[in-house]
N, C-alpha and C positions, 0 to 999 in steps of 0.2 A: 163323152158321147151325148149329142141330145138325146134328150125323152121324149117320146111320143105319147099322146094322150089318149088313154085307154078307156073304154067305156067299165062300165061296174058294171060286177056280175057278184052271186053270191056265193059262188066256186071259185073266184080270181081271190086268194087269202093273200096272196103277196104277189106285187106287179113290181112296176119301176118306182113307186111313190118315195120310197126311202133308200132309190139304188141299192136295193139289198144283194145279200150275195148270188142268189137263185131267186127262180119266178118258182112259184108252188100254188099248185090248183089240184081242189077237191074233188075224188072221188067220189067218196060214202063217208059218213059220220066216222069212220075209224081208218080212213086211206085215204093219202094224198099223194100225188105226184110233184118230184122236187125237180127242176129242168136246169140246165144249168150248160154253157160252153166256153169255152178257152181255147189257147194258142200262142205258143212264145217262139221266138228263135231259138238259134241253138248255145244254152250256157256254157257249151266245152265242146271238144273235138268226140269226146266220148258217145259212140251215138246210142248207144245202150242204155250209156245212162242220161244222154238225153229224152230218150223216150221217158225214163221212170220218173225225172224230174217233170216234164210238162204233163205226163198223166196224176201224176200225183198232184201238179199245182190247179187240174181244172177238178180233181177227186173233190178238194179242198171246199170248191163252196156247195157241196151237197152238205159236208160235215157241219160248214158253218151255221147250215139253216139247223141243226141236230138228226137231219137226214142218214138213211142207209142206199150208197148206192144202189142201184140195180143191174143195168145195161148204159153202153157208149159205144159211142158211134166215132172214127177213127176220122180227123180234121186234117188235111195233107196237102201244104202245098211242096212240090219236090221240085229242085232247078233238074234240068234236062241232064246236070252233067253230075248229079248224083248218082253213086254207084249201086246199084242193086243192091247187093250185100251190107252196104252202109242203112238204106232205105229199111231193107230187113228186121238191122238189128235195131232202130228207131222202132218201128210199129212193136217187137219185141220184149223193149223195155216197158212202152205204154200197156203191153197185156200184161205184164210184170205183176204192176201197179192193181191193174184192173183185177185180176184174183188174188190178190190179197188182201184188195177189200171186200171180197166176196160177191164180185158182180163180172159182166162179162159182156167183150166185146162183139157185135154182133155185126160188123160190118164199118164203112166209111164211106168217104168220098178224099180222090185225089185232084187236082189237077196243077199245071205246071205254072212256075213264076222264075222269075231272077232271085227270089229272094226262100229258105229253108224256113219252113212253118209244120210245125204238129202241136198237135193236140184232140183234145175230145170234146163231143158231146155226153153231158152226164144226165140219164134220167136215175132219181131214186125214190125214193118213199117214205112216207113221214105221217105218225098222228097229226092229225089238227092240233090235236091239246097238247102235242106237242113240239110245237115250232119256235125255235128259236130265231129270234128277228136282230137284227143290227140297232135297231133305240126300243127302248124301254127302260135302261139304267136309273136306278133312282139312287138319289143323295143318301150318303152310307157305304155303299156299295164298295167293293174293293176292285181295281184291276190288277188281271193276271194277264200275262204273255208268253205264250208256249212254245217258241221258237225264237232265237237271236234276229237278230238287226245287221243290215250291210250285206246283204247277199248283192245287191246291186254295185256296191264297191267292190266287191270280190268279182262279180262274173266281168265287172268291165275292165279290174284290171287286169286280170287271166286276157282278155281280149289284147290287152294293150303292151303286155309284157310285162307289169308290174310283178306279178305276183308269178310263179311257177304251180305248173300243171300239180305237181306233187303236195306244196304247199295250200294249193285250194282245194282238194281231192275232199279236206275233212268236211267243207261248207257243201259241196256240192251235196255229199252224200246226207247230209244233215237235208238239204232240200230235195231229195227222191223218199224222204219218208211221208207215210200219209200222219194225217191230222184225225185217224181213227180211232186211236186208244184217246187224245186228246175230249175230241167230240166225246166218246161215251162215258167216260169218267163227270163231265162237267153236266150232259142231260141226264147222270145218274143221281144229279145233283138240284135237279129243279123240283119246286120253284124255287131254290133259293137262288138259280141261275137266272138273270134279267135280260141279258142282251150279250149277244154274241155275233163277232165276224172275223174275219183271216185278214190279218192285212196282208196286202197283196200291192198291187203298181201303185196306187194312189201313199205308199209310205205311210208309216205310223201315224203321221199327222192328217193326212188324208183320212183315213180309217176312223182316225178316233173321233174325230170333228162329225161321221157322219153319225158316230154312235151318241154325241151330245145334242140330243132333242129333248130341250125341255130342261135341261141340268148342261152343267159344266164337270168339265175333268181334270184333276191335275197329276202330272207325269214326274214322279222321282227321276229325275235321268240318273244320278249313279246304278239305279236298280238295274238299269237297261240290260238285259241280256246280251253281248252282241259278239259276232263271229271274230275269230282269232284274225289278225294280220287286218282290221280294218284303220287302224289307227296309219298304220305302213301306208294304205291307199291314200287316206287323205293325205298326209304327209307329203306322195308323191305326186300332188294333184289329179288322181284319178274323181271323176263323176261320171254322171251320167243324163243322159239326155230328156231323160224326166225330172231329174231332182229341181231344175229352176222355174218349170210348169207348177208343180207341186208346192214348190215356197209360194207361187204366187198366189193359188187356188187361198191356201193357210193362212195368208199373212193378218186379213183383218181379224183373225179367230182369236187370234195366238196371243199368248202374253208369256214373258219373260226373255233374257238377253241371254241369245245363244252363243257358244264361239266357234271359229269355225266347224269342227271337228263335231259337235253336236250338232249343228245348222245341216250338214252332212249329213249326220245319220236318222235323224228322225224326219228326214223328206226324202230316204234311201226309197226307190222302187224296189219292193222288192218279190221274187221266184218262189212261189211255193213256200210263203210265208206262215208265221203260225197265228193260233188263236187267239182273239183280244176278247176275254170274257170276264164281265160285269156280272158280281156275286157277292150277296150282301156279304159286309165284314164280318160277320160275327161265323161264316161258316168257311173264310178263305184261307185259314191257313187249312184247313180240313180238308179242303181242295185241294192245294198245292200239294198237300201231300201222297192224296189218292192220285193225281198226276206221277208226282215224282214216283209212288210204288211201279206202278205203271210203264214205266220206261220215256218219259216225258220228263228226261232228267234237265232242260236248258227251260223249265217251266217257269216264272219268278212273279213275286209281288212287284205290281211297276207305278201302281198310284192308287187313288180315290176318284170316289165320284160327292158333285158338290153341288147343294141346291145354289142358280143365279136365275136371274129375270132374265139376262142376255147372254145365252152359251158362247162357254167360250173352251180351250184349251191352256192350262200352263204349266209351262215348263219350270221343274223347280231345281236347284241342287249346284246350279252351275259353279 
């Protein structure tokens, strides 16, 4: 999406400058507002858990900024030939999501299209002194990944037939959890926490590349966390219709020879992904743990962060 060019102000703390996850503007020296909205198709027929899935993927970049939601606002577009009861249980699951993060919906907007859209608006609230940003990572640092890889191979093959409703039930449900015990565990962690974001549509490569400002990253792929039966999808030539947008966004970043099968998964789009967060080494496995107590068990060490003159990303392990 282009950027538009924002004036400065000294309450705009985070605009579009580093596409971060959320926009966050200041109240008062100790309150901020964290803004943030979303909107995905439908990952399954399940509209329940449709809803919990896209409430929880637009929950996601309030957590990223180390935000607490507040209030959201209900994003709807419905075909004419949606069923009441289906419509229901969508809005249903998104208020699912929205009290268990502790915040509440207070409303929405619908209107009709050919094509099934939900999602939210999220406002929440955040210190100043403590805001987590998408760059800052410095050389040292370690990455962690708090949710698997290939939701985008999964939801397309459930699309496609590759995969059964039953068989992808465990991914689905892995992406209707929030990123809230995730998020607090890591701000309970700062400063040794540097930089943090979700990756989401733009795939791990996308994401990481925005987090190397100023430093370079490099990526263990055996470490990769990634969803059960993705290897099945590639194998069956299932993709998706981001993933060659995505290689192309990456490709001058990028360093090392992928095959396909990783070429795949780390330009996967992906639903309600998890947290990519940059924390010095010397306190990560300390993290990883307080994640893991946590119930953030698919958490993992997935590389470092490395001083370069010219950022880059690489892939190592192949």
């Amino acid at each position: 999406m282009a950027q538009l060019q924002q004036p400065a102000h000294a309450s705009l703390l985070v605009g579009t400058e580093t596409s971060d996850d959320a926009g966050v503007y200041r109240l008062n020296d100790r309150q901020a507002i964290v803004v943030t909205a979303d909107f995905i198709t439908p990952p399954s027929d399940d509209a329940r858990l449709y809803g919990q899935i896209a409430a929880a993927n637009a929950l996601s970049d309030v957590y990223a900024m180390g935000g607490r939601p507040l209030t959201a606002l209900a994003l709807c577009m419905f075909p004419k030939a949606l069923e009441s009861a289906a419509a229901t249980e969508i809005l249903a699951g998104g208020q699912d999501k929205v009290g268990e993060a502790g915040a509440f919906v207070l409303g929405g907007h619908t209107v009709r299209g050919e094509e099934l859209f939900y999602g939210l608006s999220v406002t929440g609230v955040v210190d100043p002194a403590m805001i987590v940003r998408n760059v800052g990572a410095r050389p040292g640092d370690a990455l962690i990944l708090t949710k698997p890889l290939g939701s985008g191979l999964i939801i397309n093959g459930l699309r496609k037939g590759a995969i059964s409703d039953e068989d992808a039930r465990p991914t689905l449900e892995v992406l209707a959890r929030l990123n809230r015990a995730a998020a607090e565990v890591a701000t309970a962690m700062l400063p040794a926490v540097h930089a943090m974001t979700d990756v989401t549509g733009f795939g791990l490569v996308g994401h990481a590349l925005g987090m190397a400002a100023g430093v370079s990253l490099r990526v263990d792929l055996p470490s990769l966390p990634l969803y059960a039966r993705v290897c099945e999808m590639v194998e069956a030539g299932v993709t998706t219709g981001s993933t060659k947008p995505n290689r192309a966004h990456g490709a001058s970043r990028l360093r090392g020879t992928l095959s396909k099968f990783w070429d795949e998964l780390v330009h996967d789009p992906q639903t309600s992904g998890g947290l990519l967060i940059a924390v010095d080494g010397a306190v990560a496995g300390e993290l990883l743990t307080r994640l893991h107590v946590a119930g953030v068990e698919h958490a993992a060490r997935i590389g470092e962060v490395v001083a370069a003159d010219q950022p880059f990303l690489e892939m190592r392990g192949e």
